[in-house]
C-alpha positions in Angstrom: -20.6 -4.4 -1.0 -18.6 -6.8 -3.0 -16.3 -9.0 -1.2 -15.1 -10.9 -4.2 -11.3 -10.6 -4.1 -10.1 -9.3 -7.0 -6.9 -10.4 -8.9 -4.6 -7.8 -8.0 -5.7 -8.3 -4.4 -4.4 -12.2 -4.2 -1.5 -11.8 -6.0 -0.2 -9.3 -3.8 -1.6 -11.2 -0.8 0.2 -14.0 -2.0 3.6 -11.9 -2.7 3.2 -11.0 1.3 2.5 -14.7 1.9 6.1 -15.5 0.2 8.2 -12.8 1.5 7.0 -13.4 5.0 7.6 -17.2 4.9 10.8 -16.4 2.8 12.3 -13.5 4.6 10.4 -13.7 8.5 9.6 -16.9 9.9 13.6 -17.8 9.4 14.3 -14.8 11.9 11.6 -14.5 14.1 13.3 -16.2 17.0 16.2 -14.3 16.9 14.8 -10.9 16.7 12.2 -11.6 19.2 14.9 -13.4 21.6 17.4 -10.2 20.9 14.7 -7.2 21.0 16.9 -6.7 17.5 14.2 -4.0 15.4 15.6 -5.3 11.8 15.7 -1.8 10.2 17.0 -3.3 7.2 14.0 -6.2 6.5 11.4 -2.6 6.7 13.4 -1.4 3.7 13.3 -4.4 2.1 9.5 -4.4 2.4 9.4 -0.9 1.2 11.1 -2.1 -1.9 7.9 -4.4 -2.1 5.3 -1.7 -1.2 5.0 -2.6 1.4 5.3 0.0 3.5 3.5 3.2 1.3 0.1 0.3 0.3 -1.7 3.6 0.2 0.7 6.2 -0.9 -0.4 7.7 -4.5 1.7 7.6 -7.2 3.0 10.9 -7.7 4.3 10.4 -3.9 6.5 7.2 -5.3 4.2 4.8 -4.3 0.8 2.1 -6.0 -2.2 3.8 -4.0 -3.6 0.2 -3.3 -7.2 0.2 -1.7 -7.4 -0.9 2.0 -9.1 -4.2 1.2 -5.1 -4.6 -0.4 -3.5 -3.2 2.3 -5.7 -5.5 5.4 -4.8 -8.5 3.3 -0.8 -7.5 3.4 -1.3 -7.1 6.9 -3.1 -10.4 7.5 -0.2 -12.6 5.1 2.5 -11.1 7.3 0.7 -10.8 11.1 0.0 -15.0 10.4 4.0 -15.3 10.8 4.7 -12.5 13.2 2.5 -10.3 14.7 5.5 -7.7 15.6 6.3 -7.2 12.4 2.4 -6.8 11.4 2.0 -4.1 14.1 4.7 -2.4 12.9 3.5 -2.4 9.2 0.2 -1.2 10.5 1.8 1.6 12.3 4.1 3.0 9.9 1.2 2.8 7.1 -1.9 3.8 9.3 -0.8 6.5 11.3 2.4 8.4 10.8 2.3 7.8 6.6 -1.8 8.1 7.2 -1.9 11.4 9.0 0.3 13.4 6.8 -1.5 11.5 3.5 -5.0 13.2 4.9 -3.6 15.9 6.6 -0.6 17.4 5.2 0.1 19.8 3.0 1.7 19.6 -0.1 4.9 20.9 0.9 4.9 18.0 3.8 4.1 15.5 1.5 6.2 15.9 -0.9 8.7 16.1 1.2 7.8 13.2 3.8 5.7 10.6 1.6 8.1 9.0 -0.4 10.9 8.9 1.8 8.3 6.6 4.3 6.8 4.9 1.1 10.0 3.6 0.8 10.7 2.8 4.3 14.2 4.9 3.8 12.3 6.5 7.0 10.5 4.8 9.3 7.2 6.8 10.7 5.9 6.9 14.2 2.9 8.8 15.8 2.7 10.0 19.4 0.0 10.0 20.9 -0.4 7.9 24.2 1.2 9.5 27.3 2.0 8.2 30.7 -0.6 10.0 32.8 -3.0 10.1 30.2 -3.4 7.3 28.2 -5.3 8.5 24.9 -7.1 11.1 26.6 -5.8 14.2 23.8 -7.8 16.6 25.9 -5.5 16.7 28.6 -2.1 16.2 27.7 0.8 17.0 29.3 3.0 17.5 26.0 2.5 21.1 25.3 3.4 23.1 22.4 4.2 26.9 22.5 4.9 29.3 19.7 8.1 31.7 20.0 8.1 33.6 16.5 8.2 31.3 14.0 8.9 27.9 15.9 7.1 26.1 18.2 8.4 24.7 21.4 7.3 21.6 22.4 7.7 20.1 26.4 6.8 17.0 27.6 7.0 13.0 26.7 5.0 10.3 25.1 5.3 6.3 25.8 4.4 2.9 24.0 4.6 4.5 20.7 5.5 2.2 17.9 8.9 3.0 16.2 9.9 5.9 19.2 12.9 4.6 19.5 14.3 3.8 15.8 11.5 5.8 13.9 13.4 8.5 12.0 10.1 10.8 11.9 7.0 11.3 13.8 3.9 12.8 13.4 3.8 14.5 17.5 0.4 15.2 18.9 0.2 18.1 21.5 -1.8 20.1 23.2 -1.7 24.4 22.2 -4.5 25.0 24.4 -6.1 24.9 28.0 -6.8 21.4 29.3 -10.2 19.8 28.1 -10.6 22.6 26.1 -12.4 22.2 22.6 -9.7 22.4 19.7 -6.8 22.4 21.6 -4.5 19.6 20.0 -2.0 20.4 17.1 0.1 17.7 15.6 3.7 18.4 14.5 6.1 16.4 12.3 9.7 15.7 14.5 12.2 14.7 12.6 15.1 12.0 14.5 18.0 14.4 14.9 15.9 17.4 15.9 17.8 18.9 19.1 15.6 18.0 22.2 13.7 14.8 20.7 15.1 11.7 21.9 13.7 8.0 22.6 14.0 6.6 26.4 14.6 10.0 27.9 12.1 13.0 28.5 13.7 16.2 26.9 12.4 19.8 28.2 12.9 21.9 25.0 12.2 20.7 21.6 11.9 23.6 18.7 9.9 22.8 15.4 9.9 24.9 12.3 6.1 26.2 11.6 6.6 24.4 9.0 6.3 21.2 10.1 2.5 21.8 11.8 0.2 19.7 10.3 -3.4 21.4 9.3 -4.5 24.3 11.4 -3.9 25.1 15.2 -6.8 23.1 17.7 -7.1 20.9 15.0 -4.8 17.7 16.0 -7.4 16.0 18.1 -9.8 16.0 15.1 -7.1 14.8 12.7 -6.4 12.2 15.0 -9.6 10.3 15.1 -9.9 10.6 11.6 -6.5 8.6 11.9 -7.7 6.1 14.3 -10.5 5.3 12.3 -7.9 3.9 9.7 -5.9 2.4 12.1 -8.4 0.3 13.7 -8.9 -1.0 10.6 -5.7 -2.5 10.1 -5.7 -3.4 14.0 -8.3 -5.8 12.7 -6.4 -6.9 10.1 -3.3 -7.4 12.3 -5.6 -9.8 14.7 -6.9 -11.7 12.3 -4.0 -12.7 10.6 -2.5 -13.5 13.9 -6.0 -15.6 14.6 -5.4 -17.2 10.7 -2.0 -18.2 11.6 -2.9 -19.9 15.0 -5.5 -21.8 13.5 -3.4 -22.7 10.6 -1.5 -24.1 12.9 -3.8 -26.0 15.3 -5.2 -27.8 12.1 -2.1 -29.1 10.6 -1.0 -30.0 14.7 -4.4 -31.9 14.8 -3.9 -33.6 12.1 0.2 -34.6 12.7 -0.8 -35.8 16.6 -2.1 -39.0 17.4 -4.1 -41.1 20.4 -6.0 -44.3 19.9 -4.1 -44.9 16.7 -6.1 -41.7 14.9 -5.3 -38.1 14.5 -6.4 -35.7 16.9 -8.4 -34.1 14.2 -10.7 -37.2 14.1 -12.4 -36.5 17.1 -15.6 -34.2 17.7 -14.2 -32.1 21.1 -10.9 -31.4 18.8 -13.3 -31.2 15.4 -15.7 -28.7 17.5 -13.2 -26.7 19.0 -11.9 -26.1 15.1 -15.4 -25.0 13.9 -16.0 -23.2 16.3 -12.2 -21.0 15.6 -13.1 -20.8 12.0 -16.2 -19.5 12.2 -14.8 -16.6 14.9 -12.4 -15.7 11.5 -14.7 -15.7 9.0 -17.2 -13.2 11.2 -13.9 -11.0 12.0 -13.0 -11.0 8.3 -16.6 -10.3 7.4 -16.1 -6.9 10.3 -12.9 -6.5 8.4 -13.3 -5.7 5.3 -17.0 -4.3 5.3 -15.0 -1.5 7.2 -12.2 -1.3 4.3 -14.9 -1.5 1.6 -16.4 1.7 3.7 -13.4 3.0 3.9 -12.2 2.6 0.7 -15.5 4.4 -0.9 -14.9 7.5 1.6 -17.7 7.1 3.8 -17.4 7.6 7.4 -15.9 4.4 9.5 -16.0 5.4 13.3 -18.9 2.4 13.8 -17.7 0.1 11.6 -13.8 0.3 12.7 -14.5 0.4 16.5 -16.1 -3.0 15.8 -14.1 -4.8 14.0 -11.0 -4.0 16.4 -12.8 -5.1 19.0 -14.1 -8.1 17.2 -11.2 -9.0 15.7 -8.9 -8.5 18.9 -11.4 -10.3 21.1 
């Protein structure tokens, strides 16, 4: 593994650096203050890229590596980790599942509309009762001729509310049962799907299943995998940015005529942070690099979430 960072990858790490400073830190106050989701800003940052990173080209995006994408994530989690989790979200998981899993059909019609940020992706998964258990959910899917009917709710999913799409998780079989999760894509608009309210009936073309029947569950820890990833990314660039900041405090606050920074509890306390990040960023991108050259990142994800987060 070669950790060098390339060209490409700093100059769009520092193009996420700019816009964030430029266009988030003005506003995070006032959409944090107003629970305002700034709709507008995503679409701006799809005009950047960045919200299809790893979209191909034919789909109307750069198909950037993940070592690219983590580093996005970090520039704009160090100003507002809100914003970060949503990036991660939208690219990771909804954009992510129907990139690995869909057909062509799906992504041609759903990839470049996201890559774009013209929609904004979601993916249900966590349930009240539940949690992440897929093996027993509650949200069911039936089949009735050539639709499927899907009961039942999902909670603390990112975008749920003003997400336009969604990649669904649910289960088609008996409880615990081995392959019985299917995802679906829900389009915002489709009669029965709403955010804040559970709905009884909600009809989706065939269509809009993604892979094979029983197969959701297995799909979705492929997803995870990816996600964690950027999890890790999301953390540490919410860890950069408070340690950005407790260096240039140390240095601005004084006692006994010095700065802060001068003395060993404060100059220990600093080491001791910096050398957290630089072991989560080594977690971090050895998974990306895995990831990246296709190999399999269950391990190496898990641990530098946890890491990272911790």
């Amino acid at each position: 593994m070669n950790f060098e960072v390339s060209e490409l990858t700093t100059q769009v790490a520092q193009s996420a650096r700019d816009f964030a400073n430029q266009h988030i830190r003005p506003n995070v106050m006032k959409w944090d203050e107003t629970q305002e989701f700034p709709v507008q800003f995503f679409r701006d940052m799809g005009k950047q890229g960045f919200m299809g990173v790893l979209v191909p080209e034919e789909y109307g995006s750069a198909s950037l590596s993940y070592i690219v994408y983590i580093h996005i994530i970090q520039e704009v989690a160090k100003v507002c980790g809100s914003v970060g989790l949503s990036l991660a979200a939208h690219n990771s998981l909804c954009t992510g599942h129907i990139l690995n899993f869909g057909n062509e059909e799906q992504k041609k019609k759903y990839l470049p509309k996201l890559a774009t940020a013209e929609w904004i992706g979601a993916w249900g998964l966590t349930e009240p009762n539940t949690g992440s258990d897929a093996g027993n959910m509650k949200c069911v899917a039936h089949k009735d001729g050539n639709e499927w009917v899907i009961n039942g709710t999902k909670n603390w999913i990112t975008h749920g509310i003003t997400g336009d799409v969604a990649v669904v998780m649910t289960r088609t079989g008996n409880p615990r049962a081995k392959n019985n999760s299917t995802a679906f894509i829900v389009e915002r608009g489709t009669p029965g799907f709403t955010g804040g309210k559970k709905e009884n009936k909600l009809g989706i073309p065939d269509a809009n299943r993604i892979g094979e029947v029983g197969e959701g569950f297995k799909q979705a820890m492929v997803v995870l995998d990816g996600g964690r990833i950027s999890i890790a990314a999301l953390s540490l660039g919410i860890a950069k940015g408070a340690y950005e900041a407790s260096v240039q405090y140390s240095k601005e606050r004084h006692q006994f005529d010095k700065p802060i920074a001068s003395f060993q509890g404060i100059a220990f306390k600093l080491a001791d942070m910096a050398t957290e990040i630089s072991a989560a960023e080594m977690l971090t991108w050895k998974a990306a690099d895995l990831k990246d050259n296709g190999q399999n990142v269950t391990k190496e994800s898990a641990m530098a979430k946890y890491y990272a987060s911790e």
